[in-house]
C-alpha positions as CSV (number, residue, x, y, z in Angstrom):
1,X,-256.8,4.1,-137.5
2,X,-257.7,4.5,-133.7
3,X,-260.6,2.8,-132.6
4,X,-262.5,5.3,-131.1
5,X,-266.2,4.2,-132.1
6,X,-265.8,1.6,-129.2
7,X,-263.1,2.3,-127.0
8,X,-264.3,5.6,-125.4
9,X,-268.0,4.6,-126.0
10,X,-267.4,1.4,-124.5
11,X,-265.7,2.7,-121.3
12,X,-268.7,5.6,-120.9
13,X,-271.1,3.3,-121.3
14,X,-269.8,0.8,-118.7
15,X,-268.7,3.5,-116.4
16,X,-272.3,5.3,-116.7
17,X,-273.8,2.0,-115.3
18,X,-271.6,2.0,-112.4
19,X,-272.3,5.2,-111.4
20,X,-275.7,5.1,-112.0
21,X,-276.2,1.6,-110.2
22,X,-275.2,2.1,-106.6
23,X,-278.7,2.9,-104.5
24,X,-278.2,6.5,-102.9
25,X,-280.6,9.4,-103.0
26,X,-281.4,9.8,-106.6
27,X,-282.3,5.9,-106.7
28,X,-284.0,5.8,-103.6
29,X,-285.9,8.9,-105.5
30,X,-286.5,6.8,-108.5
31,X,-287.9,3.9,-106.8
32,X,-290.2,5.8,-104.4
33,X,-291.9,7.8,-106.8
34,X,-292.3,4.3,-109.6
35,X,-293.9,2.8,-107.3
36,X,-296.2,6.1,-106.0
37,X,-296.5,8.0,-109.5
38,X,-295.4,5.4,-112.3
39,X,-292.9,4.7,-114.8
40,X,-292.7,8.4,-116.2
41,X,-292.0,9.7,-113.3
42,X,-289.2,7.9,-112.0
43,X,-287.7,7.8,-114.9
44,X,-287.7,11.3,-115.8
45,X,-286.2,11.6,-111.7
46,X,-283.2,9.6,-112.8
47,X,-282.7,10.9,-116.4
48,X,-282.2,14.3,-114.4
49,X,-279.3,12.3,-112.9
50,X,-277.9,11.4,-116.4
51,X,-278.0,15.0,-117.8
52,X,-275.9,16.4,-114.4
53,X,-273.6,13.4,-115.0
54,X,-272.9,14.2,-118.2
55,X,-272.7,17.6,-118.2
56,X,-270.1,17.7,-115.2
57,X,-268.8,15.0,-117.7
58,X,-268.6,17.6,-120.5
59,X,-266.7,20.4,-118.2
60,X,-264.0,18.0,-117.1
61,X,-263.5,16.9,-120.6
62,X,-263.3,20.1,-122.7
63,X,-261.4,21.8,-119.4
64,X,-264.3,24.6,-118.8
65,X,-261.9,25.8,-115.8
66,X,-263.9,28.9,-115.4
67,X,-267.0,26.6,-114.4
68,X,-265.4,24.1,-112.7
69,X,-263.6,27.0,-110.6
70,X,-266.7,28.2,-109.6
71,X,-268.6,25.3,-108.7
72,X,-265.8,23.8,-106.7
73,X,-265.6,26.9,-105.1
74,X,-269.0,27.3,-104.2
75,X,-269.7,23.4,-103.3
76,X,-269.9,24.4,-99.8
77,X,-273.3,26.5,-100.8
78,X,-274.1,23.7,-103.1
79,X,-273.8,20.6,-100.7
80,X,-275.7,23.0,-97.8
81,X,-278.9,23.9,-100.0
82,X,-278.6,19.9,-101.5
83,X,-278.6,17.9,-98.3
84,X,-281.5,21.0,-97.0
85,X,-283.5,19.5,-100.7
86,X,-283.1,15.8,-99.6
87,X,-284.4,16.2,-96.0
88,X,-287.2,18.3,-97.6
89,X,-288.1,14.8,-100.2
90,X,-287.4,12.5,-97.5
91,X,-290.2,13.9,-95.1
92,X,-292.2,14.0,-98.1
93,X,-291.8,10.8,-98.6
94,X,-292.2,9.6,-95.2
95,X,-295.3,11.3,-95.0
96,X,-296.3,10.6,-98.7
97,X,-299.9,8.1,-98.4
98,X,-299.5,5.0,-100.9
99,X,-302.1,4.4,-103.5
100,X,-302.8,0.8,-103.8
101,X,-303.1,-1.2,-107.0
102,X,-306.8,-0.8,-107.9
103,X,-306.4,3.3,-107.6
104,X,-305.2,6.0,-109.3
105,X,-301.4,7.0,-108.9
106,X,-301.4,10.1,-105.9
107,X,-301.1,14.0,-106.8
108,X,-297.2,13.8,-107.3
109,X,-294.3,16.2,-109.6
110,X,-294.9,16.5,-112.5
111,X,-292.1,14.5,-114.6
112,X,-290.6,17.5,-116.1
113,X,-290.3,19.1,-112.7
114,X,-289.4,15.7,-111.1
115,X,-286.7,15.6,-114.1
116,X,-285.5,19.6,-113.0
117,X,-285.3,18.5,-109.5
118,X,-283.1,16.0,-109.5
119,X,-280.6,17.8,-112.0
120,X,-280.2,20.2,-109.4
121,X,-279.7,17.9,-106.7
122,X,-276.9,16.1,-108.9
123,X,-275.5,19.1,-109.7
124,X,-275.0,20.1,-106.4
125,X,-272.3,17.4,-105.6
126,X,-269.1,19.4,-108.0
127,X,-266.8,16.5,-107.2
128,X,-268.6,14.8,-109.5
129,X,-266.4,16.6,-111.9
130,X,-263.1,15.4,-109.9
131,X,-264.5,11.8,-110.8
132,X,-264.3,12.4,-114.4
133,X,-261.1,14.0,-114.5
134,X,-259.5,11.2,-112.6
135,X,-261.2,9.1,-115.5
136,X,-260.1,10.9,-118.3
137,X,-257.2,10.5,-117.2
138,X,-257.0,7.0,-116.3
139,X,-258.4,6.2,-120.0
140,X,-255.7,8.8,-121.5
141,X,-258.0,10.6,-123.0
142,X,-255.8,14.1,-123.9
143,X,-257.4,17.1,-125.4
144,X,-254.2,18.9,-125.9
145,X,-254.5,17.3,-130.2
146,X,-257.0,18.0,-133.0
147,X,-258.6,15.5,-132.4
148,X,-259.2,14.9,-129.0
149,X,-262.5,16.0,-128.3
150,X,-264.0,12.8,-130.2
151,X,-262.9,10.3,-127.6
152,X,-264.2,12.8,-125.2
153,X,-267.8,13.2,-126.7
154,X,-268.1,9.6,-127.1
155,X,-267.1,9.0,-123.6
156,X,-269.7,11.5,-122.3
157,X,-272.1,9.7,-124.5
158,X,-271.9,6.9,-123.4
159,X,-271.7,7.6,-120.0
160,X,-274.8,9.0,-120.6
161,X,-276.5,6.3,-122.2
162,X,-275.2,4.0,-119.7
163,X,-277.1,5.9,-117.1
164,X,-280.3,6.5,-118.7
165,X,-280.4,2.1,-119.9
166,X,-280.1,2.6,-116.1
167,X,-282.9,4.5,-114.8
168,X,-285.1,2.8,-117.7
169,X,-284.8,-0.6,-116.2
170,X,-285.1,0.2,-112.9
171,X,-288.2,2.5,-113.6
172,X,-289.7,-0.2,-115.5
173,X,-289.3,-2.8,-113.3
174,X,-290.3,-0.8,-110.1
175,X,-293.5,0.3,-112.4
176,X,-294.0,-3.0,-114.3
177,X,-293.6,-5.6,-111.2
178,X,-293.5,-4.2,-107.4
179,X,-296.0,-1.8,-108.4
180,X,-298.8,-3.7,-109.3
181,X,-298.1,-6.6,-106.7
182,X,-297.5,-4.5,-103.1
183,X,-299.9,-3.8,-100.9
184,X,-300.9,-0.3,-100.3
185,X,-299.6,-1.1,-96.4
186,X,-296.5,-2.4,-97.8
187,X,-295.8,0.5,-100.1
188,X,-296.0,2.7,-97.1
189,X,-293.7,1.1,-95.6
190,X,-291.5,1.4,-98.4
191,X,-292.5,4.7,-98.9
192,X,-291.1,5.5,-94.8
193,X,-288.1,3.4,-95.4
194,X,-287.0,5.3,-98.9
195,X,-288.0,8.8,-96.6
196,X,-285.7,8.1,-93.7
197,X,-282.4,6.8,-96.1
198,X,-283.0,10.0,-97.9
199,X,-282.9,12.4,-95.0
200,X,-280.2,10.8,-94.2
201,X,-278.3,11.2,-97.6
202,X,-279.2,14.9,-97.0
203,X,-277.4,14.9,-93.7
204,X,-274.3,14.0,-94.6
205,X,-274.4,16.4,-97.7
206,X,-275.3,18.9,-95.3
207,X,-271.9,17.8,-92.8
208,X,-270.4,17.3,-95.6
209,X,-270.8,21.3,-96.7
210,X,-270.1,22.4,-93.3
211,X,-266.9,20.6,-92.7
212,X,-265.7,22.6,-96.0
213,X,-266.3,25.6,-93.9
């Protein structure tokens, strides 16, 4: 009997964590608005991530060609109006004021909006998809039999849970420790620092989309 209750899990899980791990945009995101709006907030910005992750998961593994097609077709439009987004949240952020400790957390998204946003920044990277192609196929995970689509859903799921364990821990300990121990000065500075890596990220997204042109 093949051991698919760990194998595929296993793998999505581990491989969830190292995509979710590395500090780009959505991270810098995450952190920013812990420390400025709380725990709900940031986490619901990087559980956005998850669901893009795994849903560009879920179209390389059950070969929705028609949507993959489209999207990689249309990534030049995607990375353009994405990198425009990330400029637009990193001068917010840089211009963002930090509440201190003692005061109540600033005006900021709401976390279901904070959660919408940054599906849509996600989804606008479709190489995303390339990425879990290249590992499906490294783990030899073939849909061509009856029963290939179990190793496939438990690989999504657990590249999904492996992201979201993720964004808990670093939501909680953004929230739980830096939060309630930085100065309102030093949060600002954090706050212009997170600002100017994101416009950044948006830069390149946006050369990125116009050297597909």
């Amino acid at each position: 009997m093949t051991d698919w209750g760990v194998g595929p899990f296993s793998q999505g899980f581990l491989f969830g964590l190292a995509l979710a791990m590395p500090v780009g945009a959505i991270g810098l995101l995450c952190i920013r608005r812990s420390l400025d709006h709380g725990f709900a907030t940031g986490f619901a910005t990087g559980m956005g991530a998850a669901v893009a992750d795994a849903t560009y998961g879920a179209v390389a593994a059950f070969g929705l060609t028609a949507v993959s097609d489209f999207l990689l077709t249309w990534q030049t439009v995607l990375a353009l109006a994405g990198g425009a987004a990330l400029v637009w949240l990193g001068v917010q952020s840089w211009r963002s004021r930090a509440a201190g400790p003692a005061r109540t957390a600033p005006v900021g998204p709401h976390p279901m909006m904070a959660f919408v946003q940054t599906v849509g920044l996600t989804l606008a990277n479709p190489q995303t998809i390339l990425t879990f192609v290249a590992l499906f196929a490294g783990l030899g995970v073939v849909l061509g039999d009856d029963a290939g689509w179990r190793p496939a859903l438990l690989l999504i799921l657990g590249v999904f849970l492996g992201s979201g364990i993720w964004w808990l821990i670093l939501a909680g300990a953004v929230d739980g420790f830096l939060r309630r121990r930085l100065s309102e000065g030093a949060i600002g500075w954090i706050n212009r620092g997170a600002g100017a890596l994101i416009i950044g990220f948006g830069l390149l997204a946006i050369a990125r989309g116009l050297s597909l042109i």
